[in-house]
N, C-alpha and C positions, 0 to 999 in steps of 0.2 A: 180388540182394537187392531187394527189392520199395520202394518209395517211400512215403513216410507225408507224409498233405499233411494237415493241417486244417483245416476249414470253420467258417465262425464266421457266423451267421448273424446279422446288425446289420440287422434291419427296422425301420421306422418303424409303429408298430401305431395309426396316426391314431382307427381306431373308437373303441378301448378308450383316447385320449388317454394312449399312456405311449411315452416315448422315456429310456428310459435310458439310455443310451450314455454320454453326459459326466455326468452326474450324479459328484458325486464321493464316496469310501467310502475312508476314512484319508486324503485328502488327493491323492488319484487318481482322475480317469476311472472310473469301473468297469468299462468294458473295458480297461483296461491290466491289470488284475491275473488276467486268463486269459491277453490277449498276454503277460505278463511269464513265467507259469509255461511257455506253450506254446515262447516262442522261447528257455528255459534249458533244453530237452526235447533231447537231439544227436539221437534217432528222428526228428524232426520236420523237414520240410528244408524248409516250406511255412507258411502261413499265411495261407488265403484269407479275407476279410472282404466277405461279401455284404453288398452295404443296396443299396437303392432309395431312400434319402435322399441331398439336395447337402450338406445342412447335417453329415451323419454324418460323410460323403464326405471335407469339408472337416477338419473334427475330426481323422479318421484319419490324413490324408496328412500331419498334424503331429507324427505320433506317430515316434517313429526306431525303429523295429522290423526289424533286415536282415531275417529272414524274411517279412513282411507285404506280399502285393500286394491291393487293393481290387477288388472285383469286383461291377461296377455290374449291377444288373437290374432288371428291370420288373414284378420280384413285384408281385400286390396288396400291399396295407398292413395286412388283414387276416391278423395272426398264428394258425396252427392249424398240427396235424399234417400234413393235407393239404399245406399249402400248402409246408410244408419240406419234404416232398418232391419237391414238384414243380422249389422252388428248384436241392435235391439233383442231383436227375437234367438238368435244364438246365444247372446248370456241370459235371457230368460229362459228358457228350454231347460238350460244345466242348472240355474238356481234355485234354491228350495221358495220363493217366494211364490203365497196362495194365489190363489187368484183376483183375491178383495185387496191383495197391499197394493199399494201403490210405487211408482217409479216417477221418477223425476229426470224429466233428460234436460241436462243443462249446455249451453254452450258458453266453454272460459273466453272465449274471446270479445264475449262481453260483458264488462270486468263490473260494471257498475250498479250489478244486482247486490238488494243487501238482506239478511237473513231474516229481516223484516218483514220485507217484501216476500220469502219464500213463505214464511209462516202467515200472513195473510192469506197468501195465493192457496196453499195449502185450506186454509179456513173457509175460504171460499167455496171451493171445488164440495167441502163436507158438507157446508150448510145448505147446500141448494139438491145436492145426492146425485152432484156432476160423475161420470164417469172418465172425462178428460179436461182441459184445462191446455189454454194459452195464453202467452202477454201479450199487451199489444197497449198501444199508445193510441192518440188521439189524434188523427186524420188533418193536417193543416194545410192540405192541398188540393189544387182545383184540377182535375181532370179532361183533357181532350184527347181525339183522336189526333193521326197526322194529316188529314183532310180536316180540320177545322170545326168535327162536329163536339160539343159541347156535351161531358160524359155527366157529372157530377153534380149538375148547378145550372142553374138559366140564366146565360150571363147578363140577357135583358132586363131582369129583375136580380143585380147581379146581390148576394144576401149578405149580411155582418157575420163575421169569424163564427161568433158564437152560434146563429141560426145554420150556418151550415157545415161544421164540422161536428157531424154527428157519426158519422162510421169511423169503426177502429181500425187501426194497421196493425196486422201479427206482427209484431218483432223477429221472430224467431230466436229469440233470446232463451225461452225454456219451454217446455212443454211437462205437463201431471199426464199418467191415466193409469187406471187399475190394471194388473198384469193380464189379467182373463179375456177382458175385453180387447186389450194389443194385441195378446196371441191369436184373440177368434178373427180379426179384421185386420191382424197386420198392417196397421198404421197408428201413428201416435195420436190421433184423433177420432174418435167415434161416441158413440151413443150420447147423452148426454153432454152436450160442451159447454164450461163455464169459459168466460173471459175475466182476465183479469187486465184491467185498465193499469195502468202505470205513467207515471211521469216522462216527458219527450226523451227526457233526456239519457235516459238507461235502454232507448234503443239504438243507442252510438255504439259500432260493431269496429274493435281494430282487425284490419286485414292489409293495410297498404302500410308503408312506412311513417308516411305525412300523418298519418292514425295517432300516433305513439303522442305525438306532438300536442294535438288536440286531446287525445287521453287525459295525459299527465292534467291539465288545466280541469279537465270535468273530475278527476279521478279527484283534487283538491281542493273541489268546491262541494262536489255531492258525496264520497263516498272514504276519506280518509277520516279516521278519526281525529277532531278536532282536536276533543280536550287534551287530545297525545302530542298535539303539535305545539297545543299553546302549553301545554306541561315544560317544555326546554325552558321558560321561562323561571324555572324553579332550579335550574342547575346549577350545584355548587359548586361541583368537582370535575375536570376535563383528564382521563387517565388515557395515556397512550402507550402501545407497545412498542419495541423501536424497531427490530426484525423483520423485514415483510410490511411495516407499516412507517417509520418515518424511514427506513431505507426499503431496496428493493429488494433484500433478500439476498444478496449474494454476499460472496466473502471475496474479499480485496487484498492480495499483499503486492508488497512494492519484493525486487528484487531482493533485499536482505530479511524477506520472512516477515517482515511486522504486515500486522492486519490493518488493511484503513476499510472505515465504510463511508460511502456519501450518503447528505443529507440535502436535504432541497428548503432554499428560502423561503421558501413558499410557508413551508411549514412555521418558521422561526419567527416569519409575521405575525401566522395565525394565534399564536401562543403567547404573544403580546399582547393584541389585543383579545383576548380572551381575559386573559389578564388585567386589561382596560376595563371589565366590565364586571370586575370583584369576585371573578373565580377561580379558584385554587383550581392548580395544573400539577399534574404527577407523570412520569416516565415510572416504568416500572418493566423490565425487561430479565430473563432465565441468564443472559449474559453476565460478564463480570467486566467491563473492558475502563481503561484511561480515556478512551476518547468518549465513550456516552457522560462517562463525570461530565467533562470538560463541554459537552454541548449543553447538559441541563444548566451548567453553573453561565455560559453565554445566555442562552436563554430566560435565566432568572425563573426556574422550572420550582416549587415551594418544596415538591419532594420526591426523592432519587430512591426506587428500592430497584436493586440490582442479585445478581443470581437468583430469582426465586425460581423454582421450579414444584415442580406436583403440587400444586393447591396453594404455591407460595401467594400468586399475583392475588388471586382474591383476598388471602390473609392480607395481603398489603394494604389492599384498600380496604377492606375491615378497618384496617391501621389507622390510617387517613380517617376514615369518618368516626370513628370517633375520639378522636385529637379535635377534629371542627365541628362534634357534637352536628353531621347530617345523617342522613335517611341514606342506603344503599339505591335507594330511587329516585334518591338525588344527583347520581352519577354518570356520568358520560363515559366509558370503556371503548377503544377502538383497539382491536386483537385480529390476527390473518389465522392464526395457528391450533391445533387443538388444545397446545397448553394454554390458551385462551380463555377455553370455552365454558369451563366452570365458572369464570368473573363474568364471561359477555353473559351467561345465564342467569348472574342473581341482579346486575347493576339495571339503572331505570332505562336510562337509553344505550345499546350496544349496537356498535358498527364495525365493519367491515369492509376492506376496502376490494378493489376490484377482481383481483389476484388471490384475496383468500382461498383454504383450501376448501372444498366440497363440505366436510365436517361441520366446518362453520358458515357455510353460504345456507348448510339446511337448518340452522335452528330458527324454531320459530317466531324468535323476537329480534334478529336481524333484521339491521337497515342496510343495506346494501349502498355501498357511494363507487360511481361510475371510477373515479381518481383510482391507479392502480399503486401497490407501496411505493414511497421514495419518489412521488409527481407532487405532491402535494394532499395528503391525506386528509389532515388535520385542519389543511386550509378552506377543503369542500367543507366538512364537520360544520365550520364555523361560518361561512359564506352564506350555505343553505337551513342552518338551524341555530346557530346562536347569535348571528349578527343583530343587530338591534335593529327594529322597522322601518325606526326613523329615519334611517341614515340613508 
């Protein structure tokens, strides 16, 4: 059985000033959301990530992906056709892959592929004994020259959607082909071509700004997991850190040495009504201090666990659930810091706010919230995932 690796090419395109890579889209990297569908694909046994960036480099290596190895090169920085193939054929050359496996060359920047759709594509390409393979979508356009002559269609006999949108559009979204055949022909297309048809909508490419905008909207209609979102529906427990997350991390003394920290209203809203809607709220902070009491207790916070440190905060909420007899996956955890990371790992939904450190921006069940600590953390939490519909 032949080996299916994918190639994901992460350049740095310095001429054209665009490095998308960590840019984020729902609350994610934008390349996690190709890694996330390629390494849920069981075809796929690989996941190479070319860049020629440290700074990508670094990004990536924080990312927890078993299938993902980083595969440094010395492309120019100038992105083109050309030049991805050349990348192509340079880590094929030095890899052990036969001639009969196949390669997947994907493009992250269009986020709306799903591991679905690779493992069809994949299926396709076998059953018919394609040597290469492209997506492409369904043509809904009429064609002319700039002199008026009529490309596509007789506009005299001018025909219905259906009788005339019969040719495909490549995407350029991904492309399959056996390593033998690239290396003999040197382009990602030859002998054999299957097409794989696809839905319009996963040929939307972000590359401009105004991108991200319309993203986000197809990103949570076609490509976010639903039952995950309608799951906050089930939350019983909203746990916050206070360091880094309901403040901004710094430490504050007044002239006679006592430490203050600010807190933002925003927050102390949020945690009312959250509370409005029958869910227990916890603070749970490594600190020891007078003034967190004294905010939980304004706040009307149900429970206060304070100095825990190494493995304390999850035992906390261990604590918590069961006193209310929940599910650890019934909990909401928002943590910046590594003594975090053990609780945002085992709770059902864990967030992070903008500012968190790198440790925790790479785990892979992070939601990411734009809010940096101490603006309002807890208020996005609650604005974008637990407010109620109706309202």
């Amino acid at each position: 059985m032949e080996k299916v690796v994918a190639i994901i090419p992460a350049l740095e395109d310095t001429a054209a000033g665009q490095n998308f890579l960590t840019r984020l889209l729902c609350g994610r990297p934008l390349i996690f959301w190709t890694l996330d569908a390629l390494q849920q694909c069981p075809k796929v046994k690989q996941i190479i990530v070319a860049t020629n960036s440290d700074t990508a480099a670094a990004s990536l290596f924080r990312m927890e992906f078993s299938k993902m190895a980083i595969y440094r090169t010395e492309a120019p920085d100038v992105i083109n056709y050309e030049k991805i193939e050349t990348l192509l054929l340079e880590y094929l050359r030095q890899s052990r892959l036969a001639n009969d496996d196949i390669f997947m060359l994907v493009d992250y920047t269009f986020p709306l592929h799903t591991s679905n759709q690779f493992e069809e594509a994949l299926g396709l390409m076998h059953s018919i004994g394609a040597y290469s393979l492209f997506s492409a979508v369904r043509n809904r356009h009429f064609y002319w020259t700039h002199d008026g002559i009529s490309i596509s269609y007789n506009y005299r006999k001018r025909p219905s959607k259906e009788e005339q949108h019969k040719e495909l559009l490549e995407t350029e979204g991904f492309y399959f082909s056996k390593v033998g055949s690239f290396i003999a022909n040197i382009n990602r297309l030859s002998g054999k071509i299957a097409v794989y048809e696809m839905p319009s909508y996963t040929a939307f490419q972000l590359r401009e700004p105004i991108d991200w905008k319309i993203g986000e909207l197809l990103m949570h209609q076609y490509r976010i997991d639903h039952s995950r979102e309608e799951g906050f529906g089930r939350v019983k427990l909203v746990v916050s850190d206070v360091d880094g997350v309901m403040t901004d991390g710094s430490m504050y003394y007044t002239e006679k040495g006592d430490e203050i920290k600010r807190f933002h209203t925003y927050d102390g809203m949020a945690f009312g009504l959250i509370r409005e809607q029958g869910i227990k709220t916890a603070i749970i902070t490594s600190e020891d201090t007078q003034m967190v009491n004294n905010r939980a207790k304004k706040l009307k916070i149900d429970y206060l666990y304070q100095g825990r440190r190494h493995g304390g905060k999850l035992a906390a909420i261990q604590d918590i659930c069961e006193k209310e007899g929940i599910s650890l996956s019934d909990v909401v955890y928002i943590g910046d810091d590594i003594n975090c990371r053990e609780a945002l790992s085992a709770v059902g939904f864990a967030f992070c706010p903008a500012n968190a450190t790198p440790d925790i921006q790479a785990l892979p069940n992070i939601i990411y919230l734009e809010t940096m600590g101490g603006s309002g953390v807890v208020r996005e939490v609650y604005e974008k995932y637990l407010r109620p519909s109706f309202e």
